[in-house]
Residue, then its C-alpha position, 0 to 999 in steps of 0.5 A: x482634321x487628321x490631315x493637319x494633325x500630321x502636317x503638325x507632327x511632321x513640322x520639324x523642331x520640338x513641341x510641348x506644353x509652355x511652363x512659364x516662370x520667371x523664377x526657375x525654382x518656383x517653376x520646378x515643382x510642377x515640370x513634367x515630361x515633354x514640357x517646355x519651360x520659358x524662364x529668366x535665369x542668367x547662367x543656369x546653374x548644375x543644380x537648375x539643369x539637373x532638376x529639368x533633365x530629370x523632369x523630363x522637359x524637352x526645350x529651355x527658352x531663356x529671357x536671359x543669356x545662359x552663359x553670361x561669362x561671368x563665371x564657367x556655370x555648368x548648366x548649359x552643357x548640361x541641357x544639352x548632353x542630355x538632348x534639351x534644346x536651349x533657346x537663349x536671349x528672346x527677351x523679357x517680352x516673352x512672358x507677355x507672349x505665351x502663356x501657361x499651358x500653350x502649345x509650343x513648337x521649338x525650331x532652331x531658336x525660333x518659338x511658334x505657338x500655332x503658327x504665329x512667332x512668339x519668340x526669337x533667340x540663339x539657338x545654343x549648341x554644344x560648340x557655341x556652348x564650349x567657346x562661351x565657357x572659354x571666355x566665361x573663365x577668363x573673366x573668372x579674375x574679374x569677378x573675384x575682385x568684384x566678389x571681394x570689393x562687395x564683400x567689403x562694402x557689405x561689411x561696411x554697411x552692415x558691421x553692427x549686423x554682423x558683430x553685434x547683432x544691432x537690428x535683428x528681431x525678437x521672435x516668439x520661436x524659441x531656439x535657444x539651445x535647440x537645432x533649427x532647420x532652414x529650408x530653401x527652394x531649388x532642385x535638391x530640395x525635396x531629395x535633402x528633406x526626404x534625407x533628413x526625416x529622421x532627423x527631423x522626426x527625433x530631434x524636432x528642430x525649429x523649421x524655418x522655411x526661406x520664401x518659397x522653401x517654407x511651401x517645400x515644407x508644407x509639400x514635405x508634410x511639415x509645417x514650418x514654426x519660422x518663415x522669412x521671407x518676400x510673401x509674394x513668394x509664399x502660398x497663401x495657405x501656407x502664410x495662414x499655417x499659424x508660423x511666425x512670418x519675418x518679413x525682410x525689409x530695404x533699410x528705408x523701411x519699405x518691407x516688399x510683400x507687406x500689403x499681401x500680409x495685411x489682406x491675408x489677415x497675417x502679422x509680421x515682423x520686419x528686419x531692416x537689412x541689405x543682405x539676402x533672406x538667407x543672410x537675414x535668417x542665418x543672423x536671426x537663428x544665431x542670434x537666438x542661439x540655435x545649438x545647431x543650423x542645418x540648411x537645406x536647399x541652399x549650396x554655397x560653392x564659389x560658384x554658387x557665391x558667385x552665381x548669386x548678385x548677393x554671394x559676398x554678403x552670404x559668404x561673410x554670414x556663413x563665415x559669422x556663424x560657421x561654428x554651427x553651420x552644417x548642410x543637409x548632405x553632410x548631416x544625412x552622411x554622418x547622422x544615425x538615428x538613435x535605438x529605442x529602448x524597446x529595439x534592444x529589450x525584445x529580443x533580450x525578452x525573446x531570448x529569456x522566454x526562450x530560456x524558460x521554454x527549454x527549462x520547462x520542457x526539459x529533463x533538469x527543468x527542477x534542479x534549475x527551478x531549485x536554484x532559483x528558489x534558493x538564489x532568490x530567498x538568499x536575496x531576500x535575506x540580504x535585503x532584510x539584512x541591510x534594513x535590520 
């Protein structure tokens, strides 16, 4: 037994336990150390590797191609800087091969469970990585025009959306006049509601949680008023929590998620529209004339527009409702929490009962005792004197 527990030590690559997800930011929650997490995510974004780096992951095996060329995404040279091997393009059959919590081993593109192969790839590295970001900002040309043709189809499709609100649900939350807060799952989630909690605390904005952004919530101590969202996405607990659940809808009418709901015993409203979750909320928030949208979670650089198959849409609803638009970084910057009353009338109090401390105890405590007599009988008789 100890003999074959050091032939494995010594087999050459990385080992770790398998934290396997086929979407990234559901998987980041509960990556740790030394794990090697399996997922299909086209062109890993900063934010992505920034999160596996700092849980402490060892090995990256992707379904899909890291850097597609599309845009120049940072991911990638991110994981590898920081000495996370990146296996990439093994393939959606993966999921079907490993499990959650095997034991894996990572050599040269090449994942063993055991001694069995459960997964060939490219083993990237930081050369390969570099030529591929060379070709990823030639095609940046190409892919504005893209972004910008379905930006345009979009407005077509969903014009009365956009201007006139046509199809947008009533809601029991009320938001008219209030600030709401609007929670999406990714990497920066947790640190950006730590941020706010002030806020949150004094000004007791609306929360709304997107997919799994409304669990973030729940993890955060909250409980979200709000959640939009595909309910596959969602805990069951937190479905159950008493928020009101809007449920996106294709414009067919098929709502994704709709018979989760129905077995959980939760009611919902749908919105039919082609545009994301986090268009749909936006609109729905406007709509009901939130004084203020914050969002958390949510990044909208070019290249995160363009990262997302739906980036055209969120830039035409950002720019629908930009006149009360502020992300979570920028409100912690400027935000100050407001004084307390009591903050600022202890130490005047302090300081009085000071003061008459020292009168007491001192030599002229009398004369000082006189003139307060005299300075408040002379009140009384001003006052008398309005009234007589």
């Amino acid at each position: 037994m100890k003999l074959l527990s050091r032939q494995s030590r010594a087999l050459p690559g990385v080992t770790g336990v398998a934290r396997v997800s086929r979407r990234t930011p559901t998987l980041l929650g509960r990556v740790g150390p030394r794990d090697i997490v399996v997922i299909d995510h086209q062109d890993i974004d900063r934010p992505t590797a920034e999160a596996l780096v700092r849980a402490g992951v060892v090995a990256v095996v992707n379904a899909a191609p890291s850097i597609s060329g599309r845009y120049p995404n940072a991911g990638p040279e991110i994981l590898l800087a920081a000495g996370v091997l990146l296996v990439d393009e093994v393939g959606g059959g993966v999921f079907g091969r490993i499990k959650e919590g095997a034991r894996l081993r990572v050599h040269e593109g090449t994942v063993y469970s055991g001694e069995d192969v459960v997964a060939e790839g490219i083993a990237q590295t930081p050369e390969s990585v570099a030529d591929l970001m060379i070709e990823a900002r030639t095609g940046m040309g190409a892919q504005l025009e893209a972004f910008a043709a379905n930006a345009i189809e979009f407005m077509k499709r969903e014009r009365g959306l956009l201007l006139d609100g046509i199809g947008i649900p009533a809601v029991g939350v009320r938001m008219r006049g209030r600030p709401v807060v609007v929670v999406a799952a990714s990497a920066d989630t947790r640190a950006q509601l730590k941020s706010l909690k002030k806020y949150i605390a004094e000004d007791k904005p609306v929360l709304v949680g997107l997919d799994a952004g409304a669990d973030a919530l729940r993890t955060a101590g909250y409980t979200p008023d709000l959640i939009i969202g595909n309910p596959e996405h969602i805990d069951a607990d937190t479905l159950r929590c008493g928020a009101e659940v809007v449920l996106p809808a294709h414009i067919d009418g098929h709502a994704p998620g709709l018979e989760r709901l129905q077995d959980l015993g939760v009611g919902a409203v749908t919105f039919p529209a082609s545009g994301t979750a986090e268009d749909l909320a936006l609109l729905l928030v406007d709509a009901h004339e939130a004084a203020l949208i914050v969002t958390v979670g949510l990044r909208a650089t070019l290249t995160d527009l363009l990262d997302r198959g739906r980036g055209a849409s969120n830039f035409l609803v950002r720019m629908r409702v930009a006149n009360k638009l502020v992300d979570a970084p920028a409100l912690a910057t400027v935000y100050r929490p407001r004084i307390s009353w009591w903050v600022v009338l202890l130490p005047v109090l302090a300081a009085a009962a000071a003061i008459v401390v020292a009168l007491l105890v001192s030599d002229v405590s009398g004369a000082y005792w006189g003139l307060i007599v005299q300075w408040w009988n002379d009140l009384v008789d001003w006052v008398r004197g309005l009234f007589s």
